[in-house]
C-alpha positions as CSV (number, residue, x, y, z in Angstrom):
1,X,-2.7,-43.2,-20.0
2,X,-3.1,-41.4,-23.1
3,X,-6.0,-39.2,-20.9
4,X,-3.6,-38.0,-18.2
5,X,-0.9,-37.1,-20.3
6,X,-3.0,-35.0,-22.5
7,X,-4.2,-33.6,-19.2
8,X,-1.1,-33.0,-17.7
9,X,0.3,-31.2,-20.8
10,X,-2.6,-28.9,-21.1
11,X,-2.4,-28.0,-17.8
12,X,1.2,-27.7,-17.5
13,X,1.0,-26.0,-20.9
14,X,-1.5,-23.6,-20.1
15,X,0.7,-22.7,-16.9
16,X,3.7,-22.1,-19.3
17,X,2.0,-19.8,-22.2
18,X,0.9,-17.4,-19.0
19,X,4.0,-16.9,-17.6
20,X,5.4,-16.4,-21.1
21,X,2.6,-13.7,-21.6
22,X,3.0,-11.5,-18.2
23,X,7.2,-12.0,-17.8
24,X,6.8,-8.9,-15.3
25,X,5.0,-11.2,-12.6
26,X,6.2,-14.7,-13.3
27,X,10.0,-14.6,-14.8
28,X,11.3,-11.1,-13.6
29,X,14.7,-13.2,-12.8
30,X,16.4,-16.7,-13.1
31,X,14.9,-18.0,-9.9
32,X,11.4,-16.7,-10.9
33,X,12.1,-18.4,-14.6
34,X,13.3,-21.7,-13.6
35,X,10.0,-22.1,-11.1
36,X,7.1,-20.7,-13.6
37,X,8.4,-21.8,-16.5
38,X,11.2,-24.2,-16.4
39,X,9.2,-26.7,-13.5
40,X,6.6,-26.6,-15.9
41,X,8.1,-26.9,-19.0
42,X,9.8,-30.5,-17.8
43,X,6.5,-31.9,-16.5
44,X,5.0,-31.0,-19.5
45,X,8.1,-32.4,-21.7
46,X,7.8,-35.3,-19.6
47,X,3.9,-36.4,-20.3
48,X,4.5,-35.3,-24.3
49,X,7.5,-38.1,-24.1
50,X,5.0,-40.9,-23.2
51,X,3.2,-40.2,-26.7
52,X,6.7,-41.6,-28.6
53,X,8.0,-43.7,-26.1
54,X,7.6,-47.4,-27.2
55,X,7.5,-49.4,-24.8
56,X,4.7,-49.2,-22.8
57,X,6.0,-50.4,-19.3
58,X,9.3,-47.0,-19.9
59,X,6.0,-45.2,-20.7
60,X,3.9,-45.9,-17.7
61,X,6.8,-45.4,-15.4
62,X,7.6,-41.8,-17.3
63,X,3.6,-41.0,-16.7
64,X,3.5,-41.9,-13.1
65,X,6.4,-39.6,-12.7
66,X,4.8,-37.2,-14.1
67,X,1.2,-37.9,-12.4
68,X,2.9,-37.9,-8.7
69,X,4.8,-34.5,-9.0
70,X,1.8,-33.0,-10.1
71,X,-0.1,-34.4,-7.5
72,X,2.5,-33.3,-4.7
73,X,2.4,-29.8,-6.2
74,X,-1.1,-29.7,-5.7
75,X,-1.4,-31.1,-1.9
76,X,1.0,-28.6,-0.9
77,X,-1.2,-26.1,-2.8
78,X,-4.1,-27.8,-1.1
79,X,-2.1,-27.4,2.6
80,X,-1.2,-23.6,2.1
81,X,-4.7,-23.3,1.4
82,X,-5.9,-24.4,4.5
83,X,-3.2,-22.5,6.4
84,X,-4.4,-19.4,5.2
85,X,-7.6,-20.3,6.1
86,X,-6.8,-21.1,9.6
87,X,-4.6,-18.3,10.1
88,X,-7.3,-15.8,10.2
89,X,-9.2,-14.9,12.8
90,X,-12.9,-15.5,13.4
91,X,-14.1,-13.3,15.6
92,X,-12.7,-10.2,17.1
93,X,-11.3,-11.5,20.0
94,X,-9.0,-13.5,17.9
95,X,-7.9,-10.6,16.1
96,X,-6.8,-8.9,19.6
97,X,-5.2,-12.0,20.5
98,X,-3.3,-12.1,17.3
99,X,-2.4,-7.9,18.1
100,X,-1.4,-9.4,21.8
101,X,0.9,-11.8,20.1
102,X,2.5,-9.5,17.4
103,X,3.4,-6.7,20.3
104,X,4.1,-9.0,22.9
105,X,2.0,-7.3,25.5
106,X,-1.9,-6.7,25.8
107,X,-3.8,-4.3,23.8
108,X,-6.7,-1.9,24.0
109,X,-9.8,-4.3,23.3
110,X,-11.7,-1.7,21.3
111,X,-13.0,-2.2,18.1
112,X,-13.4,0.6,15.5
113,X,-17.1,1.3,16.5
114,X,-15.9,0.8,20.3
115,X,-13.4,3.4,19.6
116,X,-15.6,6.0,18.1
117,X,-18.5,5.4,20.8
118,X,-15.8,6.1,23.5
119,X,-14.4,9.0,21.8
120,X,-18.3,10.3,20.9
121,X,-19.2,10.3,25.5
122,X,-17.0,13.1,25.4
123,X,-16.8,15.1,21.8
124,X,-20.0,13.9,19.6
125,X,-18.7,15.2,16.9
126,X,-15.5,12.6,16.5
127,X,-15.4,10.5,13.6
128,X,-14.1,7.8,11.9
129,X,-10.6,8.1,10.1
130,X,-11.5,8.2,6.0
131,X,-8.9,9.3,3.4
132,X,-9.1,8.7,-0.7
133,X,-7.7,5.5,-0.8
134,X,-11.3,4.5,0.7
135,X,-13.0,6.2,-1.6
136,X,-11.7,6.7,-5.2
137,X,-12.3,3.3,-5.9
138,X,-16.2,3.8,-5.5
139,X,-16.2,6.4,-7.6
140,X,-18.8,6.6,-10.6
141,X,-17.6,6.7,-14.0
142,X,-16.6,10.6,-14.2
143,X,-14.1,9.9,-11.6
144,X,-15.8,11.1,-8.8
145,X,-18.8,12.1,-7.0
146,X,-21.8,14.6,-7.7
147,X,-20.5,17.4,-5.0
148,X,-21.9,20.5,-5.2
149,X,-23.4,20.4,-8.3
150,X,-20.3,19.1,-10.3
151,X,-18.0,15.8,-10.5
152,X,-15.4,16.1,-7.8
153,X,-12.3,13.8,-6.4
154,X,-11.9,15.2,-2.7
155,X,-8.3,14.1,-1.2
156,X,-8.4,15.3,2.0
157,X,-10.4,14.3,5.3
158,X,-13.0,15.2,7.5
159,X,-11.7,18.7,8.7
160,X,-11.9,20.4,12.5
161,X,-13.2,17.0,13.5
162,X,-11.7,14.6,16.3
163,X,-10.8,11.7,14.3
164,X,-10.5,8.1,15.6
165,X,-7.4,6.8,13.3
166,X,-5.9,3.5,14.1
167,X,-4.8,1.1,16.7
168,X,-1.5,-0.6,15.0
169,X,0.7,0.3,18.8
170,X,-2.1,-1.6,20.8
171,X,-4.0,1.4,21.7
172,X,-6.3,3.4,19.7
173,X,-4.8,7.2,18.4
174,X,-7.0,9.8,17.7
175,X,-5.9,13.3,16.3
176,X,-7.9,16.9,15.6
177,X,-8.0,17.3,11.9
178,X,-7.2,20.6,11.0
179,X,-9.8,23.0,8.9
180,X,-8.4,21.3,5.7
181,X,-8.6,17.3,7.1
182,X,-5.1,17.1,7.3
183,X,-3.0,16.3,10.8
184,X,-2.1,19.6,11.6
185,X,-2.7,22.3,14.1
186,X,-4.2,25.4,13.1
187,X,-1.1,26.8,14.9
188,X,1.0,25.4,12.1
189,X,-0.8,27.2,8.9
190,X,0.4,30.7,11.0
191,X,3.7,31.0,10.0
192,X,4.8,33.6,6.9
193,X,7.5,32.0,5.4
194,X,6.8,28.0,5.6
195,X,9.9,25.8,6.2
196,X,8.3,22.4,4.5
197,X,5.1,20.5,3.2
198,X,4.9,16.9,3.1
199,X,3.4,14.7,0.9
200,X,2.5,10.6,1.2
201,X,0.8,8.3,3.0
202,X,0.3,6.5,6.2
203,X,3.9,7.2,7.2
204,X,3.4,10.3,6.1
205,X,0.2,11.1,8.7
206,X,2.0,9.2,11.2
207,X,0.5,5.6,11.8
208,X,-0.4,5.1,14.6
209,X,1.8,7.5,16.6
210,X,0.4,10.1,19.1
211,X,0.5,13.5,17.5
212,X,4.2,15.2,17.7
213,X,5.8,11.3,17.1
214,X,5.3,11.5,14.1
215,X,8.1,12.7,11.4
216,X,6.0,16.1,10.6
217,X,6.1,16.7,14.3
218,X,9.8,15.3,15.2
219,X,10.9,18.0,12.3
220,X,8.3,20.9,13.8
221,X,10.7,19.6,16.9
222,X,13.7,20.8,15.3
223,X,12.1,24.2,14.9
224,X,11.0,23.5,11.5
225,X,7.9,25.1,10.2
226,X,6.0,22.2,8.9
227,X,2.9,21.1,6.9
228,X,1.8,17.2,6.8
229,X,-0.6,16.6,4.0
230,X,0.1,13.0,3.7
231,X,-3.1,10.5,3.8
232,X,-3.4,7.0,4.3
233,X,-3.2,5.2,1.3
234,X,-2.3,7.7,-1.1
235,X,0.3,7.1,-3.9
236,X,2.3,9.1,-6.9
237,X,-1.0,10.3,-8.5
238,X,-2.8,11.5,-5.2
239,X,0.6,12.8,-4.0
240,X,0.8,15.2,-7.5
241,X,-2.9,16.0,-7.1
242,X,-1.9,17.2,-3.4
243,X,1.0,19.1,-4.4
244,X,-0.9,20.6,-7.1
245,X,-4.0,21.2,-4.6
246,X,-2.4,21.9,-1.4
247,X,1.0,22.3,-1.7
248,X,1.6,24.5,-3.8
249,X,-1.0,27.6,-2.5
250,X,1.4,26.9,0.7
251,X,4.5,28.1,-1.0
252,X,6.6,26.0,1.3
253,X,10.2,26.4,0.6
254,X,10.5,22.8,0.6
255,X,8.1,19.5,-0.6
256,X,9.0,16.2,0.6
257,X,7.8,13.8,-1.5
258,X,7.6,10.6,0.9
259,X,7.8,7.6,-0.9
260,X,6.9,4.4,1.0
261,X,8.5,1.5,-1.2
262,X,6.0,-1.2,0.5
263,X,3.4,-0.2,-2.0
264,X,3.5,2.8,-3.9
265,X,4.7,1.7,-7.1
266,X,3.5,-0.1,-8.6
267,X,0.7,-1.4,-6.4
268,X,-0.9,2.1,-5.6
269,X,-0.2,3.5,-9.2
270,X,-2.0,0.4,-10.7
271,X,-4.6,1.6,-8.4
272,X,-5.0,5.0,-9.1
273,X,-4.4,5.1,-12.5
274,X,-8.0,3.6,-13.4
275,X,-9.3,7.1,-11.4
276,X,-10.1,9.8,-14.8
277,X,-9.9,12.8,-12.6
278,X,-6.3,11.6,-11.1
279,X,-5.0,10.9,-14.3
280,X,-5.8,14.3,-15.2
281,X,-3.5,15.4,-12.8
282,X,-0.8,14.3,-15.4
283,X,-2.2,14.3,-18.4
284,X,-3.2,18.1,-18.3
285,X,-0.6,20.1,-16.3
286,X,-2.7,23.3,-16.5
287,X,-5.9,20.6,-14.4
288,X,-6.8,21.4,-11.1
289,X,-10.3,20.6,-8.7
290,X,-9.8,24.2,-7.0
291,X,-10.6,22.1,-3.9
292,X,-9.4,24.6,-1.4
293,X,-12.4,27.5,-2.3
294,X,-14.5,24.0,-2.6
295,X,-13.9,22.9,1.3
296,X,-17.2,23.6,2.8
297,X,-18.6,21.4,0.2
298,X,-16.4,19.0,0.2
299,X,-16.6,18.4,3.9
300,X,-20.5,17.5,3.4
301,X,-19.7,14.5,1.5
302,X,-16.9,13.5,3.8
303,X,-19.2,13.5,6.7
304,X,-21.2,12.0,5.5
305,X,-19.0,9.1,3.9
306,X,-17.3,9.0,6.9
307,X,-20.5,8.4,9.1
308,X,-22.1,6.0,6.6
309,X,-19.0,4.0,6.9
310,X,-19.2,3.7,11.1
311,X,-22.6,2.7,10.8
312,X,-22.0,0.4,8.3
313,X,-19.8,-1.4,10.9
314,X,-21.4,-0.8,13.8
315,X,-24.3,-2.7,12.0
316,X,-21.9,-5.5,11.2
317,X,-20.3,-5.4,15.0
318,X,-23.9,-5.9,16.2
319,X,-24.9,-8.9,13.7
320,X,-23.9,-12.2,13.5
321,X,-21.2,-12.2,10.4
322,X,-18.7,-13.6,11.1
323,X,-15.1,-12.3,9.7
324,X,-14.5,-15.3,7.5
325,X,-17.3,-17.6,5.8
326,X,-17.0,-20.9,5.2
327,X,-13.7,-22.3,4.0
328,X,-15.6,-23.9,0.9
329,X,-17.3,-20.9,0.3
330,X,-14.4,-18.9,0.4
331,X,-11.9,-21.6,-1.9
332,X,-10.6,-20.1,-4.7
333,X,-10.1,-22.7,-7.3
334,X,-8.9,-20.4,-10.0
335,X,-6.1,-19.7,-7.7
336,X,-5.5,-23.8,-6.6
337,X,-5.2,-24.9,-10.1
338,X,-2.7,-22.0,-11.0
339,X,-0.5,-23.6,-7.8
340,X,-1.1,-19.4,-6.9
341,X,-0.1,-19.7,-2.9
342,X,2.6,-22.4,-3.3
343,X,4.4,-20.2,-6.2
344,X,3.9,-16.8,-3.9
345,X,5.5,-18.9,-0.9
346,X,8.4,-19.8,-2.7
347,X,9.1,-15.8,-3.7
348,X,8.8,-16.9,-7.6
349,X,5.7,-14.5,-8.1
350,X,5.3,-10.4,-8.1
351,X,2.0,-10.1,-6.6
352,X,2.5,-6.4,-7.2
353,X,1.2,-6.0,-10.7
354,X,2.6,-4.9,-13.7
355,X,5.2,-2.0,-12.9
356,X,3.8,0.8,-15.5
357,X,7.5,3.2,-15.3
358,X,6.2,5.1,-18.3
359,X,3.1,7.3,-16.0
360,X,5.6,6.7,-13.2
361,X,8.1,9.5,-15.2
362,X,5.2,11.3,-16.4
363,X,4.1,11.5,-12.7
364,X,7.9,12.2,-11.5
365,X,8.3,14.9,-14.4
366,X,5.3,16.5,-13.9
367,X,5.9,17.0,-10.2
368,X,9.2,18.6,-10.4
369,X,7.5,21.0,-13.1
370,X,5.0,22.3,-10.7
371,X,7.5,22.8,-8.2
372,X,9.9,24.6,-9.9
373,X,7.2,27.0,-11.5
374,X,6.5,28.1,-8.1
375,X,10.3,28.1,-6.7
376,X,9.5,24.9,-4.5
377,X,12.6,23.0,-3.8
378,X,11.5,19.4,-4.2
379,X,13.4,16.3,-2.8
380,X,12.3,12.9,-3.0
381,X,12.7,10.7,0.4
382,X,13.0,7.3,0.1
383,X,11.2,5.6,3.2
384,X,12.4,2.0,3.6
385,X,9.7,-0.8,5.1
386,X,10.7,-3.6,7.4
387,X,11.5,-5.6,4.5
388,X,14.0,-3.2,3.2
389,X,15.6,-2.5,6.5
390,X,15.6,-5.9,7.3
391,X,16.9,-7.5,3.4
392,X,14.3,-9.5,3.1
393,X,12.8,-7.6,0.0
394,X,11.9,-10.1,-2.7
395,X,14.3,-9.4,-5.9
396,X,11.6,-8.1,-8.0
397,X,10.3,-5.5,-5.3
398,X,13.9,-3.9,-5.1
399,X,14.4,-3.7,-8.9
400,X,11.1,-1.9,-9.3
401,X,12.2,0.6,-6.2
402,X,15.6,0.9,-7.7
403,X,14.1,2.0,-11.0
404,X,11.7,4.3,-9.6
405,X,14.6,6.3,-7.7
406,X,16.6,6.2,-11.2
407,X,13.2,7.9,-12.3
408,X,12.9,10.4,-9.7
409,X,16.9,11.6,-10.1
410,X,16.3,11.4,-14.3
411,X,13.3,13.8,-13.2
412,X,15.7,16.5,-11.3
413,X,14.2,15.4,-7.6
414,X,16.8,16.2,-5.3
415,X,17.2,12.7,-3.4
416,X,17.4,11.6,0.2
417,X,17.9,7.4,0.6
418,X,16.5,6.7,3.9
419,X,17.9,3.1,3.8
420,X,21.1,3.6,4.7
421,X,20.6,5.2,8.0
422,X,18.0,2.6,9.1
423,X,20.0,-0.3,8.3
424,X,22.6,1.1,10.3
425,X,21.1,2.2,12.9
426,X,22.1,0.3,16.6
427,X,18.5,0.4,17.9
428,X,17.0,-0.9,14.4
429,X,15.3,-3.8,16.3
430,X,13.0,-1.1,17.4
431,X,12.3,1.0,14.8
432,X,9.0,-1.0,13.6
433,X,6.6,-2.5,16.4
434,X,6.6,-5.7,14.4
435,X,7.0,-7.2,11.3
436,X,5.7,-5.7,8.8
437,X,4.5,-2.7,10.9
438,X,4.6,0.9,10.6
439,X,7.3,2.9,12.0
440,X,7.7,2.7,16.0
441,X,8.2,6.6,18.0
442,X,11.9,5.6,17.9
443,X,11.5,4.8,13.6
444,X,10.1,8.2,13.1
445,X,12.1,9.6,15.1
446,X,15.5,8.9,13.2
447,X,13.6,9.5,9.9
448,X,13.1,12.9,10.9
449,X,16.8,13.1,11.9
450,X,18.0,12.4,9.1
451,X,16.1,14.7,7.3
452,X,16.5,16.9,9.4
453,X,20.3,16.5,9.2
454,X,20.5,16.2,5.4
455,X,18.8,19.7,4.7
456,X,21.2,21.5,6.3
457,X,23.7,20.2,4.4
């Protein structure tokens, strides 16, 4: 008896001290609190109290208490586990099927490497969609890559190249990068006196919209003068580094800063923070890549990342791996003992990361510099996911979005709060495909109207 008790209150314990050291993930309110650290502290309480209880029968009763809610907590750990498991697909088919399900109608039956082959029978030259978020992680300890002769971050795309993007509607969406490897024409760089520039990510570039759906081209609709230099993937520290590199030599008389509060703070900051040549970006104002006079360059190594990566998959596609191993292989037993999944189910974990607000200012602050050096009127849109249109945002998510808005109007952004019109809107049913899901035609759509409609104001 005295075994499991010293057992349970180790483990128990253990689980106590850690929430008590990262308050950010495990007790960001009272509901979080009372799960991580409250549960815990009573079945810990409870197996200490059977070391002072004396008599034994009180004391076995107290332990088997004890021994059986721990045990419950960690079949229902055990159950999540498998669900997960089973949840995802095994081969591709499944993942159609799953596509199928999520639309409610029947999808393209492409995959990526399908895509691009199709694409290739009539323009060879089409590649595979790449952006920074694929490849600033891989980079070597400078920050970058050997381009050129020096260490460089590109954080663009493959320019003047068809590129295969993404299949999210059910059908696959390809665009013509522009001479930069943004989604624009070359039509749109024409203008003398630029309307606006946009910086963010994938609902920035339009995922996965035909061209002219997406907000850059509902706006350009409105007969706006518009540049979209959003990327998938990129947050606050790629979004400076492309108003600093691309925005700015634009002059635009207006930068939208697009922020998608799914993940860009604090999950893509966390990210991109690690990067030496991003955090440059911030850390000297004066720092800049000179990418635009470096573009032929640059476009070598995204070829070449970009082809490296389709044949990468192509040679998976054509093997025998399947998308999940084993379900032993792939147990994660760090994760079972720290009751991880059942914890996350019930909403009492932020799986975000810590939120670090301090770069998030310096990001915010340094951003509305640049633009106001260079008379660029800056406003920061807040883009609302299905979560937020829907209220189904856990607690801790909304706080760290809240406070990073507070940021942006301490900064001097000028502010636009997309959540108010797309909560509001009758047809807000349809403005994500699914759960979860980018923005539908009809979701991109109303952003741009209300942007639209709020700068002329």
């Amino acid at each position: 008896m005295i075994f499991v008790a010293a057992a349970i209150i180790g483990w128990s314990g253990l689980l106590v001290v850690r929430s008590t050291l990262k308050p950010e993930i495990y007790l960001f309110d009272g509901y979080a609190f009372f799960v991580n650290f409250g549960v815990f502290l009573i079945i810990s309480l409870l197996a200490f109290s059977t070391l002072f209880v004396g008599r034994k029968d009180i004391a076995i009763n107290i332990i088997l208490v004890a021994f059986f809610s721990v045990v419950g907590l960690f079949t229902l750990e055990f159950g999540l586990h498998i669900l997960r498991y089973s949840a995802r697909p095994t081969t591709v088919t499944e993942q159609f099927d799953i596509l199928d399900t999520q639309l409610g109608h029947s999808v393209e039956r492409l995959t990526t490497v399908d895509a691009i082959a199709r694409a290739r029978k009539t323009n060879p030259a089409a590649m595979r969609y790449a952006s920074p978020y694929n490849w600033y992680p891989q980079a070597n300890s400078g920050g970058g890559f050997e381009i050129g002769g020096e260490i460089l971050l590109p954080i663009n795309g493959v320019a003047n190249r068809e590129v295969v993007f993404c299949r999210e509607g059910g059908y696959w969406i390809n665009f013509e990068a522009d001479h930069l490897g943004f989604r624009n024409s070359e039509q749109d760089y024409l203008v003398t006196d630029l309307d606006i520039a946009m910086v963010g990510d994938s609902f920035t570039i339009g995922s996965c919209v035909p061209d002219g759906q997406e907000t850059a081209g509902k706006l350009r609709g409105f007969g706006l003068s518009v540049l979209n230099f959003g990327q998938y993937g990129d947050g606050p520290l790629l979004q400076l580094a492309t108003l600093k590199e691309y925005v700015v030599p634009h002059r635009p008389q207006t930068a939208l800063w697009m922020y998608y509060d799914g993940n860009d703070f604090p999950s893509d900051l966390n990210w991109e923070k690690q990067n030496s040549i991003l955090r440059r970006y911030v850390e000297t104002p004066s720092f800049s890549q000179n990418l635009l006079q470096k573009q032929d360059t640059i476009q070598q190594f995204l070829l070449k990342f970009s082809e490296d990566g389709y044949l990468q998959a192509k040679e998976a596609q054509e093997g025998t791996t399947p998308l999940k191993d084993s379900f032993i292989n792939e147990f994660n037993f760090r994760e079972m003992l720290a009751l991880g999944l059942l914890r996350y189910q019930l909403g009492a974990t932020n799986p975000t990361g810590t939120p670090d607000f301090t770069l998030l200012k310096r990001v915010f602050d340094e951003a509305v510099a640049t633009a106001r050096q260079h008379g660029i009127r800056l406003v920061f849109v807040y883009q609302p996911g299905w979560q937020t249109v829907f209220e189904a945002q856990p607690s801790y998510h909304q706080r760290n979005n809240d406070l990073a808005l507070n940021l942006a109007r301490e900064s001097g952004f000028e502010l636009l709060d997309l959540r108010p019109a797309l909560r509001q809107a009758d047809n807000r049913d349809s403005l994500f495909r699914f759960q979860g899901s980018h923005y539908s035609v009809e979701g991109y759509s109303l952003v741009a109207k209300t942007i639209e409609t709020w700068l002329q104001q």
